[in-house]
C-alpha positions as CSV (number, residue, x, y, z in Angstrom):
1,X,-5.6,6.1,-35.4
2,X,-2.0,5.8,-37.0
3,X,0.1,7.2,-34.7
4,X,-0.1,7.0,-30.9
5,X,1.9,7.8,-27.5
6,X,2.7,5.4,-25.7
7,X,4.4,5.2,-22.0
8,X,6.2,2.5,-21.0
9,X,6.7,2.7,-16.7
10,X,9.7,1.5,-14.7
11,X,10.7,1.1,-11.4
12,X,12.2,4.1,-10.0
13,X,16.2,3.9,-10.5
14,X,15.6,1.4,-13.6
15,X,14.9,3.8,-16.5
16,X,18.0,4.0,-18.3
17,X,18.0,0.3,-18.7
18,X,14.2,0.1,-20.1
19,X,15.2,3.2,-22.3
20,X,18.3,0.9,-23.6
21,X,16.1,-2.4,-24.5
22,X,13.8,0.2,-26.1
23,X,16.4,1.7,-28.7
24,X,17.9,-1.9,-29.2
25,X,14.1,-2.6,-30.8
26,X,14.5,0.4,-32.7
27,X,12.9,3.3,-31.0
28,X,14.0,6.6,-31.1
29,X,13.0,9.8,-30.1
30,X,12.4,8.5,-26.2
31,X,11.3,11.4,-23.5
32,X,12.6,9.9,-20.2
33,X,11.1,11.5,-16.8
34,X,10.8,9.8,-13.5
35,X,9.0,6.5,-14.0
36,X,8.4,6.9,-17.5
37,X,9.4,6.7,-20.7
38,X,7.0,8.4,-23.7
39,X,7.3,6.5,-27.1
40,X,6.3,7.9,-30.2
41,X,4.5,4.8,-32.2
42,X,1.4,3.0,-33.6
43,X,-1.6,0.6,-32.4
44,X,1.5,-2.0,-33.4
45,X,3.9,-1.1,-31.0
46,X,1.0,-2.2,-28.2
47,X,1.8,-5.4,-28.8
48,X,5.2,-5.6,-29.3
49,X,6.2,-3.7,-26.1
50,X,4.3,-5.9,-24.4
51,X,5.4,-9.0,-25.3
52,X,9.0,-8.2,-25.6
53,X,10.3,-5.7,-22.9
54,X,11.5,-7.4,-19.4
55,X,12.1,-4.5,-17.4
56,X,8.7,-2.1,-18.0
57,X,6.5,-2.4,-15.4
58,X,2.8,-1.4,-17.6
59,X,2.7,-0.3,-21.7
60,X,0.1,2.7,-21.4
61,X,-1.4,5.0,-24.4
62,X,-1.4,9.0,-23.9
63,X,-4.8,9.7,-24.6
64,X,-4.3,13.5,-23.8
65,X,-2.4,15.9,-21.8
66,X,-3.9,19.4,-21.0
67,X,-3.9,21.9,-18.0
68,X,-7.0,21.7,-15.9
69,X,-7.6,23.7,-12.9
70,X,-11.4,23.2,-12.6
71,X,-14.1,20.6,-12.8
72,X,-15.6,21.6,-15.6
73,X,-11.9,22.3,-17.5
74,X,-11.5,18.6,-16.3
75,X,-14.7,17.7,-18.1
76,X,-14.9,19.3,-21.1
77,X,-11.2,18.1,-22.3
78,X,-12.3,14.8,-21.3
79,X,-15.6,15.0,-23.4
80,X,-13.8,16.3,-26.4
81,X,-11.6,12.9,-26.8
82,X,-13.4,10.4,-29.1
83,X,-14.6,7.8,-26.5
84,X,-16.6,5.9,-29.1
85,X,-13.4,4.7,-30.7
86,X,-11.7,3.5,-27.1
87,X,-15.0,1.5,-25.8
88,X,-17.8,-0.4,-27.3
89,X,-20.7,-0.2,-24.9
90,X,-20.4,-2.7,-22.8
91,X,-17.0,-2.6,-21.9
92,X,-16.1,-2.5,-18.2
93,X,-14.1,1.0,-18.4
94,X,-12.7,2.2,-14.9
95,X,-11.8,5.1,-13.7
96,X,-8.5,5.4,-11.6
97,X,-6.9,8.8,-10.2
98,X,-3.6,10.4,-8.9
99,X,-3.2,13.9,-8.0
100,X,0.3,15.7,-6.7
101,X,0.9,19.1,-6.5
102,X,-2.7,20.3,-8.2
103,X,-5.6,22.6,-7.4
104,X,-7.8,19.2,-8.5
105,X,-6.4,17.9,-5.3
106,X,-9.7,15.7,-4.7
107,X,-8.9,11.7,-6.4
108,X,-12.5,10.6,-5.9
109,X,-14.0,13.9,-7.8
110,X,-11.4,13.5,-10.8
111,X,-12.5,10.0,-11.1
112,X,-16.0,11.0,-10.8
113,X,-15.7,14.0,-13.2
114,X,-13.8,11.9,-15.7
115,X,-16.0,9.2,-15.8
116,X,-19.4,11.5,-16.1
117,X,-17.7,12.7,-19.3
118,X,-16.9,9.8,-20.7
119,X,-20.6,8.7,-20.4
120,X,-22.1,11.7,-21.7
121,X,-19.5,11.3,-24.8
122,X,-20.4,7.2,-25.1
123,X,-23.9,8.6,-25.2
124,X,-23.9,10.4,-28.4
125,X,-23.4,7.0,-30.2
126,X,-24.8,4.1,-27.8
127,X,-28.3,4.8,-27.0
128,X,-28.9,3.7,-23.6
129,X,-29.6,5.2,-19.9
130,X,-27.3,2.8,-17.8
131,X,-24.1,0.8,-19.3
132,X,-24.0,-2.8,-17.7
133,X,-20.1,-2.5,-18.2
134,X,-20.3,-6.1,-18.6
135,X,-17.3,-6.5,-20.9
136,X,-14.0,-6.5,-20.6
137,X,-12.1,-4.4,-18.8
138,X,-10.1,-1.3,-19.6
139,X,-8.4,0.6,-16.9
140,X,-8.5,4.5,-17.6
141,X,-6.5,7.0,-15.5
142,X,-6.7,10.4,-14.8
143,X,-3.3,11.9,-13.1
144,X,-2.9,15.3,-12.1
145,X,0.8,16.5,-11.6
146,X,1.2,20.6,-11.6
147,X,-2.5,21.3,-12.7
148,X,-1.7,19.4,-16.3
149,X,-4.1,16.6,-16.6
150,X,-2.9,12.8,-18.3
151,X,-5.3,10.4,-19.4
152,X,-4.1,6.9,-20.1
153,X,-5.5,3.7,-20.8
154,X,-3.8,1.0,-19.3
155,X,-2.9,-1.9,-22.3
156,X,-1.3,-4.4,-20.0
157,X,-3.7,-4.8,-17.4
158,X,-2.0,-7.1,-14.5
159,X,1.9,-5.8,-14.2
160,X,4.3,-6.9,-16.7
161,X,5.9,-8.4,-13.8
162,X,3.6,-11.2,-14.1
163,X,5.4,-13.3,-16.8
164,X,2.8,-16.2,-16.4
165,X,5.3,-19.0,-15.0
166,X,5.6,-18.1,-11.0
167,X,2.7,-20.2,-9.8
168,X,4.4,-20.7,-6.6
169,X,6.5,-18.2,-4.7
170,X,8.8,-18.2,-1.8
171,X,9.4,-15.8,0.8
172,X,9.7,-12.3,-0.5
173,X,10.6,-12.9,-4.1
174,X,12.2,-10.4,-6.3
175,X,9.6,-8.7,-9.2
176,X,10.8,-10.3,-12.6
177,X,11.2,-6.9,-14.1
178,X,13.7,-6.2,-10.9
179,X,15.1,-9.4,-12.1
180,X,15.9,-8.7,-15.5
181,X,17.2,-5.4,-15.0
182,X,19.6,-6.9,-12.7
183,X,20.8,-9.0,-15.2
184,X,20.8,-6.5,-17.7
185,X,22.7,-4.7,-15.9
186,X,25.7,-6.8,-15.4
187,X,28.2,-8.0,-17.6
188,X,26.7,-11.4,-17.6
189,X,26.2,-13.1,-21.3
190,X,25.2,-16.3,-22.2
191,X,28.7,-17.3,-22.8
192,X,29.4,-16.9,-19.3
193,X,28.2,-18.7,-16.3
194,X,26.0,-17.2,-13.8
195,X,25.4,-18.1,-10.2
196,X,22.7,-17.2,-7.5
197,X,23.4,-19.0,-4.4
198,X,20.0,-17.6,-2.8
199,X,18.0,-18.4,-5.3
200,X,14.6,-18.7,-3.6
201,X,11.7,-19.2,-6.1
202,X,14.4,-19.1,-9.0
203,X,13.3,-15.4,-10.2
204,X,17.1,-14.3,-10.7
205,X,18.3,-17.6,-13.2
206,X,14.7,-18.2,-14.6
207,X,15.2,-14.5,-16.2
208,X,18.7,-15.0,-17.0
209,X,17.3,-18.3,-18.6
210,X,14.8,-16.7,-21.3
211,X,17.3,-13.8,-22.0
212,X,20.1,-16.4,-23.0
213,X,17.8,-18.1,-25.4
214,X,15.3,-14.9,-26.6
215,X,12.9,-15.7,-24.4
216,X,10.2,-13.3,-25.1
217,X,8.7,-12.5,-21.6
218,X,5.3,-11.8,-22.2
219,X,4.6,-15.1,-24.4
220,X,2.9,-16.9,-21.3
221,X,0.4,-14.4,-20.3
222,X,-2.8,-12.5,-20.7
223,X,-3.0,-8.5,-22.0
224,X,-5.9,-6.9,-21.1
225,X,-5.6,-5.0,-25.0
226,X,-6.0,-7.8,-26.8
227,X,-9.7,-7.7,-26.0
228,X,-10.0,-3.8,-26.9
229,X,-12.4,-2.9,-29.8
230,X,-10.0,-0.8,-31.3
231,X,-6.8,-3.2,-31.6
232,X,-6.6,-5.9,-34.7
233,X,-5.9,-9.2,-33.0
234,X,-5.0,-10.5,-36.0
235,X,-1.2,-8.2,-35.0
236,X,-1.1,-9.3,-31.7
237,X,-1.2,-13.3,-32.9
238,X,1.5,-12.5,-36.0
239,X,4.0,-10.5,-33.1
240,X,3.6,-13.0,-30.5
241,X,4.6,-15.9,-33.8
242,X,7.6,-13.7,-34.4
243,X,8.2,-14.2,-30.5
244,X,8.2,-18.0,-31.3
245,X,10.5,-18.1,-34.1
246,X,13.2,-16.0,-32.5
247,X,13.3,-18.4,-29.4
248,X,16.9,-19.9,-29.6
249,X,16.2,-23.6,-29.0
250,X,19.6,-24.6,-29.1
251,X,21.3,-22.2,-27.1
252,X,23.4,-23.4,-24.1
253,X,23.2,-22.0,-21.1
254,X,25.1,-22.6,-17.9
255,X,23.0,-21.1,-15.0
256,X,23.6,-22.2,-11.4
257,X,20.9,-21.6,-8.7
258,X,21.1,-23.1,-5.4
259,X,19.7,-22.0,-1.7
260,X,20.0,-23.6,1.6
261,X,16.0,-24.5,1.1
262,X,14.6,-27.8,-0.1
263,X,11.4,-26.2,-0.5
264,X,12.6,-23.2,-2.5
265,X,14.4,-25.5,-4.6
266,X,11.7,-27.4,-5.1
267,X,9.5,-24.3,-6.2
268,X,12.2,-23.0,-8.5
269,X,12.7,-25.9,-10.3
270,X,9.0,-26.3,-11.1
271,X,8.8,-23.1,-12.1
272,X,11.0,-23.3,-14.7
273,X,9.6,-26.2,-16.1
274,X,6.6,-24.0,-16.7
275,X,8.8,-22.4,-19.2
276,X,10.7,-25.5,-20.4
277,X,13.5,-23.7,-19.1
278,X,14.6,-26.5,-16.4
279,X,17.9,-28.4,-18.5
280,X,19.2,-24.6,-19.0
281,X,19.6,-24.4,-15.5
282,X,21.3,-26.3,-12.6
283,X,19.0,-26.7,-9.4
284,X,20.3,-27.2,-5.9
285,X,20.6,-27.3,-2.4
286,X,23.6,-25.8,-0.9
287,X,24.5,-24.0,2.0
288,X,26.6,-20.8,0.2
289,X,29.2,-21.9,3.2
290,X,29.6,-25.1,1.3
291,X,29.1,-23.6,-2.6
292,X,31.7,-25.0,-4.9
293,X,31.9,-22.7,-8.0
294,X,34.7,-23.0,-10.8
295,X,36.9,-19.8,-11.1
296,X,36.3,-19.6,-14.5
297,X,35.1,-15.7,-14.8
298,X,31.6,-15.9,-14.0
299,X,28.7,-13.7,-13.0
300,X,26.8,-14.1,-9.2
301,X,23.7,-11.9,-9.6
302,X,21.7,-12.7,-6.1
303,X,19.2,-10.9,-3.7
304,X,20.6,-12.2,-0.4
305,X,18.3,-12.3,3.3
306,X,18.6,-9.1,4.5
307,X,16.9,-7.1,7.8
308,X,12.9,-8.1,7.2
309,X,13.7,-11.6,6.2
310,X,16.0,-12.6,8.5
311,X,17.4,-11.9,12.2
312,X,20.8,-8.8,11.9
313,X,23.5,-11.0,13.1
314,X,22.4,-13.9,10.5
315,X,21.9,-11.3,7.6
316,X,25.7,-10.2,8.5
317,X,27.4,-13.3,8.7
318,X,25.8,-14.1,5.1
319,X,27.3,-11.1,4.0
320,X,30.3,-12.0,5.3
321,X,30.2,-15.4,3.4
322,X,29.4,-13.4,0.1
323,X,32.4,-11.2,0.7
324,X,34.6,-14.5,1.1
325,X,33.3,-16.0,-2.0
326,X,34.4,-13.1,-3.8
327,X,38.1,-13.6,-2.8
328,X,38.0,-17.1,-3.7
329,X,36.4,-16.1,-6.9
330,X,38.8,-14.0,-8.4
331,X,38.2,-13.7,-12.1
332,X,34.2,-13.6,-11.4
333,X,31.7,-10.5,-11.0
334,X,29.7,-10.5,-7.9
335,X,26.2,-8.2,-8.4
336,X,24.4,-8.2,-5.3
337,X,20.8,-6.2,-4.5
338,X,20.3,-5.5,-1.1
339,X,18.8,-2.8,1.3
340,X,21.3,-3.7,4.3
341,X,22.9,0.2,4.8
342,X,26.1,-1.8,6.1
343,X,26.7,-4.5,3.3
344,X,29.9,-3.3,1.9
345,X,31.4,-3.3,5.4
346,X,30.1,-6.7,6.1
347,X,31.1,-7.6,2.7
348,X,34.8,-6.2,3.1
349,X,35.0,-3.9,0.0
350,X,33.8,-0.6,-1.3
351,X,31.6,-1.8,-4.0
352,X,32.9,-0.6,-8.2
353,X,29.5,0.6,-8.3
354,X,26.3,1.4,-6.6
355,X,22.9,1.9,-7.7
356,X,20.1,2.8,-6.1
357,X,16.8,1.6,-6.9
358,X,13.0,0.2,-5.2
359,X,12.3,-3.3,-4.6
360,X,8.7,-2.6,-4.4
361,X,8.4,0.1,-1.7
362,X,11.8,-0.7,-0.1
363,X,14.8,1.1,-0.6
364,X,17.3,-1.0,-2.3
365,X,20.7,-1.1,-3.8
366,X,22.6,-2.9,-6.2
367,X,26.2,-3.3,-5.4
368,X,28.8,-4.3,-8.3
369,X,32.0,-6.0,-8.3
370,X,33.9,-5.9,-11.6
371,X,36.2,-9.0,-12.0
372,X,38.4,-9.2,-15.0
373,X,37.4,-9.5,-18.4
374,X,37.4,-13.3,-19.3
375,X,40.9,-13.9,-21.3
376,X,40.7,-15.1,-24.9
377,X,42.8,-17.2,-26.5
């Protein structure tokens, strides 16, 4: 198999910015729709999309897309894709389902239909009553959306989310894929300095860390795909060294994280040690009352307490002290995700910019402040 589909899903709201990272690698010919983005590539591009995009959420392959609006339509496209290529026969295949909007409205009978076809089809090459599924695992899904049936295989296994260096978390930490499309989205560069006064378990500068020095983000972590029968491992090891040798070493940074928590101090700073990341970034605790910052046109990127975290009067006064750091801070940029509906009147100004976006299942959004571009000599 040469030549494969492959979709790469987002957070809701965060497309466009995994569609950009995605033509900066150099692919083209990208069909966007809610959630997804199709990719036309090869068994090759599994590994690199997994190791390298920060802001995907899971790397499928498009097995096959076809109408079904009966069981045995369901079962007989099913049958006809070539199972003994996907899954030797004792890997532990499962079966996962959605349905929206489809006469197959049933989840537990397209899981059950889909997976009785697959066995029938495994069974015209392994000869054998029962499969153990004793192997590793491969996550298949069946989704139905307007009576068109997609089968996937998932290549990523646990979310890309999971980098592999948050051991310990604090609170109600931001996803890294949030994260990094947070940063991404700013005008932050390594040149610059960037700030998060509520820093929590460091998620915010720990991503801004590995982006500054090339930072690959999957280099720390497990895929389920590199156990699958059908993918060379021998590709996997030579794009992950590539990962290695782009790292810039000697790149530096100036990234300040603080928070008015010993302990989520504490947790930050290990986790960035995990990564090696911890003289790239400067770790401390500070009430953002009592935060000193130079004026020297710099980026805040943070994820302040808001309503489930905190009590309403303390989430507004922070928000207060945000807006009040932004007149001091004249020549910085202030990006600030939040799912307070009153932040930019607690703030004190009509943000340049709004996005809205998901912070898990919560409705979020991502005000931005423009300061001046930084002058140049």
């Amino acid at each position: 198999m040469d030549k494969v589909k492959l979709i790469a899903t987002t957070n809701f709201g965060l497309e466009a910015v995994t569609k950009r990272e995605l033509i900066e690698l150099g692919y083209e010919n990208l069909k966007v729709t809610d959630g997804k983005i199709e990719i036309e590539g090869s068994l090759k591009d599994i590994a690199v999309l997994n190791l390298r995009l920060r802001t995907a959420e899971r790397i499928l392959i498009l097995v096959d897309r076809f109408p079904a609006t009966t069981f045995e339509e369901l079962f007989d496209k099913v049958y006809d894709i070539d199972w003994t290529y996907f899954l030797r026969e004792d890997d532990n295949f499962i079966i996962e389902g959605r349905s929206r909007k489809s006469k197959l409205f049933s989840i537990s009978d397209c899981q059950r239909i889909t997976e009785k076809a697959i066995i029938e089809k495994l069974r015209t090459k392994y000869n054998v009553s029962w499969f153990e599924k004793s192997g590793p695992r491969v996550r298949i899904e069946v989704s139905l959306l307007n009576d068109v049936a997609e089968i996937t295989i998932d290549t990523s296994g646990d979310g890309l989310h999971k980098r592999g260096y948050r051991e310990v978390n604090y609170k109600a930490p931001l996803s890294e894929t949030i994260a990094a499309s947070l940063i991404l989205l700013s005008y932050w560069n390594e040149d610059r300095i960037l700030a998060d006064p509520f820093c929590g378990s460091g998620t915010i500068p720990i991503e801004a860390a590995m982006i500054g020095k090339n930072v690959a983000p999957g280099l720390m972590r497990k895929f389920d795909f590199e156990k699958f029968a059908f993918i060379d491992p021998d590709e996997f090891k030579e794009e992950k060294k590539k990962c290695y040798q782009e790292i810039d070493y000697n790149k530096k940074l100036s990234i300040i994280a603080s928070d008015i928590s010993h302990k989520a101090i504490e947790i930050a700073r290990m986790n960035s040690e995990i990564l090696g990341l911890e003289e790239d970034i400067s770790f401390f605790q500070k009430d953002i009352r009592e935060l000193d910052l130079p004026n020297d046109y710099g980026v805040l990127i943070t994820n302040p307490p808001y309503g489930e975290r905190i009590g309403k009067k303390d989430v507004d006064e922070l928000n207060r002290e945000l807006g009040k750091l932004y007149k001091y801070l004249d020549t910085w940029s202030f990006y600030i995700i939040s799912a307070n509906e009153k932040f930019e009147k607690n703030f004190g100004k009509k943000a340049d910019r709004n996005r809205k976006l998901y912070n898990g299942r919560l409705r979020s959004y991502y005000y931005q402040y423009f300061g001046p571009k930084p002058y140049k000599k």
